[in-house]
Residue frames as a rotation matrix with the C-alpha (Angstrom) as fourth column:
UNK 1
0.010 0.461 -0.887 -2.89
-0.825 0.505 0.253 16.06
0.565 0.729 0.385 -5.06
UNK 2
0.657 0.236 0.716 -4.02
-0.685 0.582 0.437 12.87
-0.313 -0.778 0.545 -3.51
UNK 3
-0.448 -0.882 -0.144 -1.17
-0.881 0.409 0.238 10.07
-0.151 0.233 -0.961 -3.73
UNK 4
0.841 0.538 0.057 -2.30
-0.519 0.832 -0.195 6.83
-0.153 0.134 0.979 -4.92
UNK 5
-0.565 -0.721 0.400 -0.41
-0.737 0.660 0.149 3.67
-0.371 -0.210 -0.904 -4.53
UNK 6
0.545 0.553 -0.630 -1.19
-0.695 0.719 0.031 0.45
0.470 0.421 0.776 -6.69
UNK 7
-0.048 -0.296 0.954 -0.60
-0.881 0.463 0.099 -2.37
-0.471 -0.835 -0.283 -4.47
UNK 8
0.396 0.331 0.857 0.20
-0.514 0.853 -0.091 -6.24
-0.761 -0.404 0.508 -5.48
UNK 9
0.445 -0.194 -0.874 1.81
-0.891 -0.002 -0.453 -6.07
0.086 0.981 -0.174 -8.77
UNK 10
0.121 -0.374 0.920 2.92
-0.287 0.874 0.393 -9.76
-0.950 -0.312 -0.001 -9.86
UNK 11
0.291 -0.396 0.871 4.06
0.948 0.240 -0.208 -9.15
-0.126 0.886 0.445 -13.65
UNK 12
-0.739 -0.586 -0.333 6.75
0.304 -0.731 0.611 -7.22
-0.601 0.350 0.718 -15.36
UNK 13
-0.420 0.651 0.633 3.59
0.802 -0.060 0.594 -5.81
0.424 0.757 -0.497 -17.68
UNK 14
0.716 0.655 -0.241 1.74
0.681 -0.577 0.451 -3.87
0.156 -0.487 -0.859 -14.89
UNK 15
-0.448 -0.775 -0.445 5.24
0.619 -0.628 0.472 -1.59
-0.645 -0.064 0.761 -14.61
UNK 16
-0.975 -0.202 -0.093 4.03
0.108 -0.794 0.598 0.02
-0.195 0.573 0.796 -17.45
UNK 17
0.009 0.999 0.034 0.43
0.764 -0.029 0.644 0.39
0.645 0.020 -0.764 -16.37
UNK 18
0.429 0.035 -0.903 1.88
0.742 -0.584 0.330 2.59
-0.515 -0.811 -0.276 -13.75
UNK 19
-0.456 -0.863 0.216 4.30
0.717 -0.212 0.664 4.06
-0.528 0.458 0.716 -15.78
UNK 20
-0.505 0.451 0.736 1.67
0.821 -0.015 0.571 4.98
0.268 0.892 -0.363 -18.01
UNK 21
0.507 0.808 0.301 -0.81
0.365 -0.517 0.774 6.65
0.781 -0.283 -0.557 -15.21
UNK 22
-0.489 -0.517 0.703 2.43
-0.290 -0.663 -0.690 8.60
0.822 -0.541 0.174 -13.17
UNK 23
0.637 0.452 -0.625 1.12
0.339 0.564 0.753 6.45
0.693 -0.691 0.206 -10.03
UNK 24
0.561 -0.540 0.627 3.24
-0.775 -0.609 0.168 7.38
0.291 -0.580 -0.760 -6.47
UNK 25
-0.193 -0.141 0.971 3.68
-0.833 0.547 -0.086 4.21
-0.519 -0.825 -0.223 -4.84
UNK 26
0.616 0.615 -0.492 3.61
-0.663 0.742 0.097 0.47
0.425 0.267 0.865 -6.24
UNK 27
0.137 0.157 0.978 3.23
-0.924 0.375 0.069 -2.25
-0.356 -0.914 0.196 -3.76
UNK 28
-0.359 -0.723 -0.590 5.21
-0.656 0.645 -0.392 -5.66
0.664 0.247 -0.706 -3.43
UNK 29
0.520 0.411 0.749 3.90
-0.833 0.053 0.550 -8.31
0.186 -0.910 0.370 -1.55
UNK 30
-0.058 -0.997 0.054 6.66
-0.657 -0.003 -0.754 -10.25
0.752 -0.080 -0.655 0.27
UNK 31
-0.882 -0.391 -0.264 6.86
-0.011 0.577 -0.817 -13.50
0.471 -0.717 -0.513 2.42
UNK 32
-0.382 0.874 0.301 3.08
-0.777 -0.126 -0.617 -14.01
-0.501 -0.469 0.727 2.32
UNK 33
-0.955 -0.097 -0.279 2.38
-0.278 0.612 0.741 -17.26
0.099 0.785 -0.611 0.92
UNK 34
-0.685 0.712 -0.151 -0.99
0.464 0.267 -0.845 -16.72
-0.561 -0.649 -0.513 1.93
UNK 35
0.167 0.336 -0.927 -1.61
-0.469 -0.800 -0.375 -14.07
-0.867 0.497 0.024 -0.62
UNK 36
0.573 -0.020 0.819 -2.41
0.604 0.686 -0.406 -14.98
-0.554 0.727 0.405 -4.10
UNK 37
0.821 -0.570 0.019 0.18
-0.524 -0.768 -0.369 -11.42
0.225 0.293 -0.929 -4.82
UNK 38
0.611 -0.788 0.074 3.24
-0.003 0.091 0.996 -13.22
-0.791 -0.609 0.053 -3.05
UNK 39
0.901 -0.410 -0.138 6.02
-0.246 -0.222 -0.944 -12.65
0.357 0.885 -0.301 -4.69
UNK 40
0.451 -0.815 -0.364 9.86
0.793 0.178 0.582 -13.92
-0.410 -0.551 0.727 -3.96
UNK 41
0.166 -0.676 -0.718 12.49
-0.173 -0.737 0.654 -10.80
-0.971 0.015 -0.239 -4.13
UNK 42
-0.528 -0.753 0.392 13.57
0.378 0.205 0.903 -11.85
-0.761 0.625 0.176 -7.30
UNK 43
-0.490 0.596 0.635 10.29
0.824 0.079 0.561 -11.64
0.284 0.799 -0.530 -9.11
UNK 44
0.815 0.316 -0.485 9.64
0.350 -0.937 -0.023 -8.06
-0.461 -0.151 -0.874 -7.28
UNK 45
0.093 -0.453 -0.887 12.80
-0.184 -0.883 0.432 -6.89
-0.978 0.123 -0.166 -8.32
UNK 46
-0.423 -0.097 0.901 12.19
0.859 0.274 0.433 -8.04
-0.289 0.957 -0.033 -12.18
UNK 47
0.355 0.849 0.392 8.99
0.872 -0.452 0.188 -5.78
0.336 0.275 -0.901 -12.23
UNK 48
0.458 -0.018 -0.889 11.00
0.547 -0.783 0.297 -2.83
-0.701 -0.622 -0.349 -10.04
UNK 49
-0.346 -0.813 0.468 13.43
0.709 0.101 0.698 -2.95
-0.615 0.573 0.542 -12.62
UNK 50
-0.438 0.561 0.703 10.49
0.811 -0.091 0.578 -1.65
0.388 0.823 -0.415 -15.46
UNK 51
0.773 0.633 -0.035 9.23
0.626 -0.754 0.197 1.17
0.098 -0.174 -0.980 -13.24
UNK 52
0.446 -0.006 0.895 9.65
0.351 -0.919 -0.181 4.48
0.823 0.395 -0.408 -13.80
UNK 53
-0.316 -0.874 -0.369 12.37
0.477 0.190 -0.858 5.50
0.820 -0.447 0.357 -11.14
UNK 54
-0.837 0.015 0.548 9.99
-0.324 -0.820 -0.472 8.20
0.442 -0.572 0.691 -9.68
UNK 55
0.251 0.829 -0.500 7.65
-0.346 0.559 0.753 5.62
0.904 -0.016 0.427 -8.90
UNK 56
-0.331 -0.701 0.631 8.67
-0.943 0.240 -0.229 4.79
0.008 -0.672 -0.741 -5.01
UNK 57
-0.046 0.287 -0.957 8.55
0.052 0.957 0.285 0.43
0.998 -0.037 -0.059 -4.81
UNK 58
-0.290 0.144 0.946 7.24
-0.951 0.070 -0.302 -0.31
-0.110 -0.987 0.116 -1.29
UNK 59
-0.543 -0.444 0.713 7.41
-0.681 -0.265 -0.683 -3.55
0.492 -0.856 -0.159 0.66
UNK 60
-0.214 0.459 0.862 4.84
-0.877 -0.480 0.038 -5.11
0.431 -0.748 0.505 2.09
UNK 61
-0.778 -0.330 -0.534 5.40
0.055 0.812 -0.581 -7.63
0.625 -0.482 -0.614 4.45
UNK 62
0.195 0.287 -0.938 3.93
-0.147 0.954 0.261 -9.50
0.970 0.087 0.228 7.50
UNK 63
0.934 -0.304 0.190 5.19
-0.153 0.141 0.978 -9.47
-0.324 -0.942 0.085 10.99
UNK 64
0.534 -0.693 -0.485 8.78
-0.242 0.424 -0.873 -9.71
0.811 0.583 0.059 9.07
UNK 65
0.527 -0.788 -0.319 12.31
0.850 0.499 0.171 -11.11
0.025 -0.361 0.932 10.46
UNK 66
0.013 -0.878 -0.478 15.36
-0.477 -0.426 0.769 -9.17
-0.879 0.218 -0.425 10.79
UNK 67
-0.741 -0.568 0.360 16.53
0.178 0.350 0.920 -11.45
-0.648 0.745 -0.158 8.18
UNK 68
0.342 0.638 0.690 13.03
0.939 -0.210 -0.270 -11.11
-0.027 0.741 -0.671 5.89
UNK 69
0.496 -0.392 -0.775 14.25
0.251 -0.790 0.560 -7.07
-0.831 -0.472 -0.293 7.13
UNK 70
0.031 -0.981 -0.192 17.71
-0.209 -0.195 0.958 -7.20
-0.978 0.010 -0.211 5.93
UNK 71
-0.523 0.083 0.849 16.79
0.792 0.415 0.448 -8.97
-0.315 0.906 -0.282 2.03
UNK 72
0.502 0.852 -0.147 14.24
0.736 -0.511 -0.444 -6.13
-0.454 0.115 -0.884 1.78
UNK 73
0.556 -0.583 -0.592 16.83
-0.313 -0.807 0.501 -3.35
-0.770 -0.093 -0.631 2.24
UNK 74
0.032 -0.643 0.765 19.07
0.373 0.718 0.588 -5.41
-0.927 0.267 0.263 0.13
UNK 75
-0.197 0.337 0.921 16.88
0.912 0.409 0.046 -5.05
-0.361 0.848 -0.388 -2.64
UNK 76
-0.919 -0.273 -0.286 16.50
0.292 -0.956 -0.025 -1.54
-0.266 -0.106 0.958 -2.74
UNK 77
0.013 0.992 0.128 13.01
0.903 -0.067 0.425 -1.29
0.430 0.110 -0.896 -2.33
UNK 78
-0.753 -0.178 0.633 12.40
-0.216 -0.843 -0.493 2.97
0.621 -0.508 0.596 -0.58
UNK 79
-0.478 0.639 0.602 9.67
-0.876 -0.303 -0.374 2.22
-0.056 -0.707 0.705 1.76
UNK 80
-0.879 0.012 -0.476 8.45
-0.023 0.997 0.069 -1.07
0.476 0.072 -0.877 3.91
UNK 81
-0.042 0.823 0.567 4.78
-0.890 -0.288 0.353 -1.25
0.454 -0.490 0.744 4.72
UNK 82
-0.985 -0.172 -0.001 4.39
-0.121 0.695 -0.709 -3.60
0.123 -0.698 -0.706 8.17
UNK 83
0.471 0.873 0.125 1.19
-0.642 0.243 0.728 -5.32
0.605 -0.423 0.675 8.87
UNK 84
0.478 -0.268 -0.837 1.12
0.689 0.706 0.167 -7.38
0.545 -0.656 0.522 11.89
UNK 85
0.902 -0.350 -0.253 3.62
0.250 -0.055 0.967 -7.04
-0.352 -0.935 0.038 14.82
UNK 86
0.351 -0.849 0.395 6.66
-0.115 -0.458 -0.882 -4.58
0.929 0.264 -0.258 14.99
UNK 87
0.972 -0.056 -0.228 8.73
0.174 -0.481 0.860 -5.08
-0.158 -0.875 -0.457 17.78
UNK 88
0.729 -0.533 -0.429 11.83
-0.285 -0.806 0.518 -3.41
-0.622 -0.255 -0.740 19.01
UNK 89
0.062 -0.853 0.518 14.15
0.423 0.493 0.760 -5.74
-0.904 0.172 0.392 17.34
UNK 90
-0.228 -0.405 0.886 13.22
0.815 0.418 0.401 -5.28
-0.532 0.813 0.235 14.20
UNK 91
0.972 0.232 0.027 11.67
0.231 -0.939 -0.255 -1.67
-0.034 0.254 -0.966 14.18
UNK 92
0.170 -0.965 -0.200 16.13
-0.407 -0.253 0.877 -1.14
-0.897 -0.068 -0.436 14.82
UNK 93
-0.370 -0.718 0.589 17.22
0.532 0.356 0.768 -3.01
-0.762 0.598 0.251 11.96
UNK 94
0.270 0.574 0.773 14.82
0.962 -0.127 -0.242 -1.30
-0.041 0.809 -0.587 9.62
UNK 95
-0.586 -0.681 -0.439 16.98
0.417 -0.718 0.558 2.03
-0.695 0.143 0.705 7.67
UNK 96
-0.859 0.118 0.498 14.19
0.312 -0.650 0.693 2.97
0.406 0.750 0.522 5.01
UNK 97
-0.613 0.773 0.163 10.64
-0.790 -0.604 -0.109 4.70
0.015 -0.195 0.981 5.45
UNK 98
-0.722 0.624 -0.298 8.20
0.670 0.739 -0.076 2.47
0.173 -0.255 -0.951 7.09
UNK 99
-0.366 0.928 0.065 4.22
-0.688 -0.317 0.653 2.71
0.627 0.195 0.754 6.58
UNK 100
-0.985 0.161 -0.055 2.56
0.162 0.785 -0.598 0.93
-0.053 -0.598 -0.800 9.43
UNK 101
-0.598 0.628 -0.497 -0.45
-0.365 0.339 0.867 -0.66
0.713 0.700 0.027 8.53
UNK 102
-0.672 0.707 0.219 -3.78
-0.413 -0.113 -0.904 -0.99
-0.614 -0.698 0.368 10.68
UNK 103
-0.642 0.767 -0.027 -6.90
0.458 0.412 0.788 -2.98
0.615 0.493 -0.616 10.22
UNK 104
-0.102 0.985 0.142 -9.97
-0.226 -0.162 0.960 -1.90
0.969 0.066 0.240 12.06
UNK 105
0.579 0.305 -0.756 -9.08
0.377 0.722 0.580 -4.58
0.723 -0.621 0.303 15.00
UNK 106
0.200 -0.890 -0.410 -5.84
0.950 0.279 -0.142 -2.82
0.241 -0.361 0.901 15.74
UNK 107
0.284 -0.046 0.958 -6.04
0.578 -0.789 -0.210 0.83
0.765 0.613 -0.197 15.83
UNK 108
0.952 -0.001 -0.307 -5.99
0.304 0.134 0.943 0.94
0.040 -0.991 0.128 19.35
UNK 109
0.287 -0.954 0.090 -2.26
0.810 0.292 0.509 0.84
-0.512 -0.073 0.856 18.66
UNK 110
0.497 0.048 0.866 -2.12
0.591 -0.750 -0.297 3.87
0.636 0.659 -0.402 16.31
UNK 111
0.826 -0.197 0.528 -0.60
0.244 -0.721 -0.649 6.04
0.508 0.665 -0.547 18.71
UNK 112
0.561 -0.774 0.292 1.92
0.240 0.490 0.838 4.02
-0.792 -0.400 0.461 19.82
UNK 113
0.080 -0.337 0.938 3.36
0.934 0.354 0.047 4.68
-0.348 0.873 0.343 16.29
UNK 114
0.754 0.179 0.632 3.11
0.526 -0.740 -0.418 7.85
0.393 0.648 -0.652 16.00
UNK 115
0.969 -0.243 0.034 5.95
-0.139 -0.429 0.892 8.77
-0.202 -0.870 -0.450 18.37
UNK 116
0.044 -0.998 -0.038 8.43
0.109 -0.033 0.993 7.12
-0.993 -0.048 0.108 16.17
UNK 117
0.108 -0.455 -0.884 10.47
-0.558 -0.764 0.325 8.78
-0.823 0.458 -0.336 13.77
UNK 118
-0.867 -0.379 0.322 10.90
0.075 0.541 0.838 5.95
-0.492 0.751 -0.441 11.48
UNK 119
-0.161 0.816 0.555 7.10
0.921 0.326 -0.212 5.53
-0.354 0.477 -0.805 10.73
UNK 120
-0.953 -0.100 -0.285 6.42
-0.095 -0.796 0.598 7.81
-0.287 0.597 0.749 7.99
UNK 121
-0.520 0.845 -0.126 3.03
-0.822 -0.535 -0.194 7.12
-0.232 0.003 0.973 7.76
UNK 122
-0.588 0.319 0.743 -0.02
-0.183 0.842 -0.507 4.75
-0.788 -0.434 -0.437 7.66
UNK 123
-0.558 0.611 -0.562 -2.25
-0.356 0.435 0.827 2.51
0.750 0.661 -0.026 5.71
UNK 124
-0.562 0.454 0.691 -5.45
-0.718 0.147 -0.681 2.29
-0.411 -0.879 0.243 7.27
UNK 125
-0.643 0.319 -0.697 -7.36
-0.428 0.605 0.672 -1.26
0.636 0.730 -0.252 5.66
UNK 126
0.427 0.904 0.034 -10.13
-0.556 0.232 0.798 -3.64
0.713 -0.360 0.602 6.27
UNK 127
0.233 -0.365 0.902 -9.97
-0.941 0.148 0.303 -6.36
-0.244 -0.919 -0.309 8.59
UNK 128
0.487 -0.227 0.843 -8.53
0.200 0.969 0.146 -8.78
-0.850 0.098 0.518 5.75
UNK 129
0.127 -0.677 -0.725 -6.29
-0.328 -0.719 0.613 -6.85
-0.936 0.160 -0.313 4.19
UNK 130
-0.857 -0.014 -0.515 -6.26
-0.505 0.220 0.834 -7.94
0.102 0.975 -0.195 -0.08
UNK 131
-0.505 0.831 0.233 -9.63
0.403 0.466 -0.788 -9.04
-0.763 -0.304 -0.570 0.53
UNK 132
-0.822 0.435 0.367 -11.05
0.305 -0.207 0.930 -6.44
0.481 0.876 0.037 -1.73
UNK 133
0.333 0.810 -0.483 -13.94
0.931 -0.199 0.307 -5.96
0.153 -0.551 -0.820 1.37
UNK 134
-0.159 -0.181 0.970 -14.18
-0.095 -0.976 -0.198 -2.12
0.983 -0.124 0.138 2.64
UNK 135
-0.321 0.466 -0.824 -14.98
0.840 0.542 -0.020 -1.09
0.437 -0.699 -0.566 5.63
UNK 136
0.753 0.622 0.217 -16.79
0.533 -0.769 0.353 1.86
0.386 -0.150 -0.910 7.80
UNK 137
-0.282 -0.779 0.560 -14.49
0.390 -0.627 -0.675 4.86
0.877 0.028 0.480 6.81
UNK 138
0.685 0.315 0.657 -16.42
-0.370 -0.627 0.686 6.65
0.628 -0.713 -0.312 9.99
UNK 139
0.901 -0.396 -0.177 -14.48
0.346 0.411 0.843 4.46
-0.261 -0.821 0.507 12.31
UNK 140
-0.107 -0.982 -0.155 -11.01
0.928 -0.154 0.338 6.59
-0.356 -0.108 0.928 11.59
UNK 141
0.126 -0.454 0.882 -12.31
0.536 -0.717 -0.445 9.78
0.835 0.529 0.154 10.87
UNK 142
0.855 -0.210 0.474 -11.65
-0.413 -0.828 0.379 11.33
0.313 -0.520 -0.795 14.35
UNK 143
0.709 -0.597 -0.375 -8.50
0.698 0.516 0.497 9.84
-0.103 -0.614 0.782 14.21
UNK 144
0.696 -0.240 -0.676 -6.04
-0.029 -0.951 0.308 12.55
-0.717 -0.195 -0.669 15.36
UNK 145
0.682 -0.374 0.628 -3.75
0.688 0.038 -0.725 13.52
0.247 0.927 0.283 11.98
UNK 146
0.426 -0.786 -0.448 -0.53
-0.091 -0.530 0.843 14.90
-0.900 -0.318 -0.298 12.12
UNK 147
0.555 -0.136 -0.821 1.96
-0.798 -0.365 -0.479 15.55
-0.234 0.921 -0.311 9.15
UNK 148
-0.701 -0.315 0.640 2.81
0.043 0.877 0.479 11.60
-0.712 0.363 -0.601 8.56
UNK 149
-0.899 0.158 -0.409 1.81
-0.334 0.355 0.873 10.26
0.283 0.921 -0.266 5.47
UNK 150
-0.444 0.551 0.707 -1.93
-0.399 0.585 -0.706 8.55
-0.802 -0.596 -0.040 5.88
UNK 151
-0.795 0.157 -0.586 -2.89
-0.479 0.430 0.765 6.21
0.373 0.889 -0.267 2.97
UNK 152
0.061 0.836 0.546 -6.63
-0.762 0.392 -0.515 4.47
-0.644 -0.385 0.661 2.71
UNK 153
-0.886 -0.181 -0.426 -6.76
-0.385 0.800 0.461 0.96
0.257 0.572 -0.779 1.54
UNK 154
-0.604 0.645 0.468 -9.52
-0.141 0.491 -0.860 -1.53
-0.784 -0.585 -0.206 2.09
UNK 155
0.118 0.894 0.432 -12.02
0.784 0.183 -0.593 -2.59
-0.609 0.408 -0.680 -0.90
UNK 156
-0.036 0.055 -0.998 -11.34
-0.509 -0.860 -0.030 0.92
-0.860 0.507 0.059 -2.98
UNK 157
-0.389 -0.424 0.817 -11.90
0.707 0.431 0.561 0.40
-0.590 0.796 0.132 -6.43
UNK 158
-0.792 0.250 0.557 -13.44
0.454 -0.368 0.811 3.18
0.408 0.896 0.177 -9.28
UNK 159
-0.273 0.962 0.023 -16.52
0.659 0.170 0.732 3.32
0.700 0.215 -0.681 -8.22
UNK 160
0.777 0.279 -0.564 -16.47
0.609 -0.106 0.786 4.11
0.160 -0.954 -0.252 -4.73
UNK 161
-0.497 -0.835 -0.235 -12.79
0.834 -0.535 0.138 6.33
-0.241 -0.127 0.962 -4.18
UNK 162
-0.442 -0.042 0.896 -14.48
0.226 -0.972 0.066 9.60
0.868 0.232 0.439 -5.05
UNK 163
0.503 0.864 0.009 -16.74
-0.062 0.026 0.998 8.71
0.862 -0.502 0.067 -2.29
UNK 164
0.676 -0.440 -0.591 -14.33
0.734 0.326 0.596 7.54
-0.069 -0.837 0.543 0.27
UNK 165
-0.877 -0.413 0.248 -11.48
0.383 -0.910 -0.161 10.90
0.292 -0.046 0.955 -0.44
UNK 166
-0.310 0.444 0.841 -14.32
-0.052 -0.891 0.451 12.42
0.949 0.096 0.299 0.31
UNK 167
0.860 0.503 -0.089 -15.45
0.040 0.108 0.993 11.17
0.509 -0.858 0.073 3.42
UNK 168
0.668 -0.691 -0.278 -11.77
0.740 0.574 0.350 10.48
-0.082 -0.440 0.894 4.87
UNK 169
0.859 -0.474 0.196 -9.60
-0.361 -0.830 -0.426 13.52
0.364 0.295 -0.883 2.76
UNK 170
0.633 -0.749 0.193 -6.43
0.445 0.557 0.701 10.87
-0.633 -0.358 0.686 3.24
UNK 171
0.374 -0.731 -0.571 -3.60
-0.375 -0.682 0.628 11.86
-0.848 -0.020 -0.529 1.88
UNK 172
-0.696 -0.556 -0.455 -3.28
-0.698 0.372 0.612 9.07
-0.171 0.743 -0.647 -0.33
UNK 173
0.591 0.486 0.644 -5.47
-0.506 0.845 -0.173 5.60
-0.628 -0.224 0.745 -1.26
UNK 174
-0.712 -0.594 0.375 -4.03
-0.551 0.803 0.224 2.40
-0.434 -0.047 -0.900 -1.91
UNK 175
0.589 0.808 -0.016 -5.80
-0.678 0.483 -0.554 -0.25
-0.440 0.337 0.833 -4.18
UNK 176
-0.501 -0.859 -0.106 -5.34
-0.738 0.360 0.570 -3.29
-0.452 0.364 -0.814 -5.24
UNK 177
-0.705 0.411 0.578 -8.20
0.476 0.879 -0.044 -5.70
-0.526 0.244 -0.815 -5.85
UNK 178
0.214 0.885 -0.414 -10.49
0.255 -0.460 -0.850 -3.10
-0.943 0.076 -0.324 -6.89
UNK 179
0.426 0.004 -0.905 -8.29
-0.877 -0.242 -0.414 -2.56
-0.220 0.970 -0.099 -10.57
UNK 180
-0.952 -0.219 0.215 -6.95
-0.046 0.794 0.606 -6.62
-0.303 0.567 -0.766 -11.24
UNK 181
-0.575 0.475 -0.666 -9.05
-0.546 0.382 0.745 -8.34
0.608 0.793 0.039 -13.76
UNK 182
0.448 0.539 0.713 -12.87
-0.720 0.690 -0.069 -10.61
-0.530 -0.482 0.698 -12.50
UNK 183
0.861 0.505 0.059 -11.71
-0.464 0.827 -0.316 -13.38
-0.208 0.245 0.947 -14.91
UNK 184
0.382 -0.892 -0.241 -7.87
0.779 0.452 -0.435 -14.11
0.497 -0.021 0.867 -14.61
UNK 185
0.108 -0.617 -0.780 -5.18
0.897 -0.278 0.344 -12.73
-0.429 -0.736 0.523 -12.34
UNK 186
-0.544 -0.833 0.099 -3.41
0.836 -0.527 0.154 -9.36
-0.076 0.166 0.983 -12.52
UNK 187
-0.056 0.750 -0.659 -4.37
0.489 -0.555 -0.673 -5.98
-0.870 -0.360 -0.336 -13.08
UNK 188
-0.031 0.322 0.946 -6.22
0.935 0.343 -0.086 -4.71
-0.352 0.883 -0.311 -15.57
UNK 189
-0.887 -0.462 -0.010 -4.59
0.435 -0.841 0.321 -1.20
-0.157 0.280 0.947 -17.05
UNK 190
-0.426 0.839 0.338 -8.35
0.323 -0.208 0.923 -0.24
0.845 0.502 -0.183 -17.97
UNK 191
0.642 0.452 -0.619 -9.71
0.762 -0.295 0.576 0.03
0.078 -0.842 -0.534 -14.16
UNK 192
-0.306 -0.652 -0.693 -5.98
0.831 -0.538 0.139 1.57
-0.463 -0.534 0.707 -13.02
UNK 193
-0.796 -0.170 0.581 -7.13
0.490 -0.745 0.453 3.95
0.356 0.645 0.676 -15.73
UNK 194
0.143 0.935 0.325 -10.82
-0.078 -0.317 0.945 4.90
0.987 -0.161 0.027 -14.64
UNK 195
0.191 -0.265 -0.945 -8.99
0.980 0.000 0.198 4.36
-0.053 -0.964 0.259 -10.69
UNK 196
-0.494 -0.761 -0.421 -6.68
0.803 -0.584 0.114 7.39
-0.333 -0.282 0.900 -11.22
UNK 197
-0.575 0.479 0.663 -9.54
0.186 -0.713 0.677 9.30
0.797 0.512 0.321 -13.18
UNK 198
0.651 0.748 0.130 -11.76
0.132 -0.280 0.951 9.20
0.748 -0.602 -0.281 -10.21
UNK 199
0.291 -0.235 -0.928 -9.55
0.906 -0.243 0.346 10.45
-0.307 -0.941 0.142 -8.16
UNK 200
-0.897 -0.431 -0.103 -8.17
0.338 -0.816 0.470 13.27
-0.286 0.386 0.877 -10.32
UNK 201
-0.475 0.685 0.553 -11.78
0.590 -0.219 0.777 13.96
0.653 0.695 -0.300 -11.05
UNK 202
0.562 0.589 -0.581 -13.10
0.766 -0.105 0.634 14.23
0.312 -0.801 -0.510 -7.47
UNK 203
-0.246 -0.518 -0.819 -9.99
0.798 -0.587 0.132 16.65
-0.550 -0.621 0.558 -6.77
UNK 204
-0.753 -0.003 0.658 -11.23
0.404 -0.791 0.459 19.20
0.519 0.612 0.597 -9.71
């Protein structure tokens, strides 16, 4: 079955939108005051609190710190997705399952990453990550696949995800603007519902 991951969650409500639709993966965004998702540890681990334990909380950070690092782990989040820049320092300090993240601009770098053991697999996205924009799924399908984890992100939303598993056959997709509400923050338990149907539809 294809893994889906809801990404951005920023109320203790949307726990039990996942809860509801047995989701794999819900995404934390972390030390991005750039994002209208940011969230401070505290107010991720309110909402981690409410999910279903077999739900795995990921992460997802920024070029982090050791020290942005070391709070993560703290919190017992199971898995830190990196956009931006990993280097050695902090690729050492980092003890749970790390998803490195790719935009379009950066892929080049892909298989530099595959060589270490920590990365457990990728999120491939647009070039403005939480944008909500897609982009051209052709440009990663002859990328070479191996038994890491490989999650699509980028613009997915209902509509289009039967269309993109099909073209791609990722292992997982990743959404996050494509199921929040057009007229007020958050997401809206109605898309996540008609999200997880069109994928479980496209796999019959």
């Amino acid at each position: 079955m294809t893994k889906i991951k809801v990404c951005g969650l920023t109320d203790k409500k949307e726990a039990s939108y996942l809860n509801a639709q047995q989701v794999d993966f819900a995404g934390f965004v972390l030390f991005f005051p750039k994002s209208k998702r940011n969230l401070t540890i505290t107010q991720a681990k309110e909402i981690m609190n409410d999910l279903n334990p077999a739900i795995k909380k990921v992460a997802v950070v920024v070029s982090p710190s050791i020290e942005q690092i070391k709070e993560i782990q703290e919190a017992n989040f199971d898995i830190i997705q990196i956009h931006g820049s990993l280097p050695d320092a902090v690729l050492n300090e980092i003890s749970i399952p790390i998803l490195k993240a790719f935009n379009i601009s950066d892929m080049e770098h892909y298989p530099i990453y595959q060589k270490c053991e920590k990365i457990k697999g990728y999120v491939f996205d647009a070039q403005e990550p939480g944008s909500g924009k897609t982009f051209d799924w052709k440009l990663v399908t002859n990328i070479p696949r191996d038994h890491k984890l490989l999650l699509l992100a980028g613009g997915l939303t209902p509509n289009n995800v039967s269309q993109a598993i099909a073209a791609l056959h990722p292992d997982g997709v990743d959404v996050s603007s494509g199921v929040e509400f057009t007229d007020k923050p958050g997401k809206d338990p109605e898309k996540i519902e008609q999200f997880i149907h069109a994928v479980r539809t496209w796999e019959k």
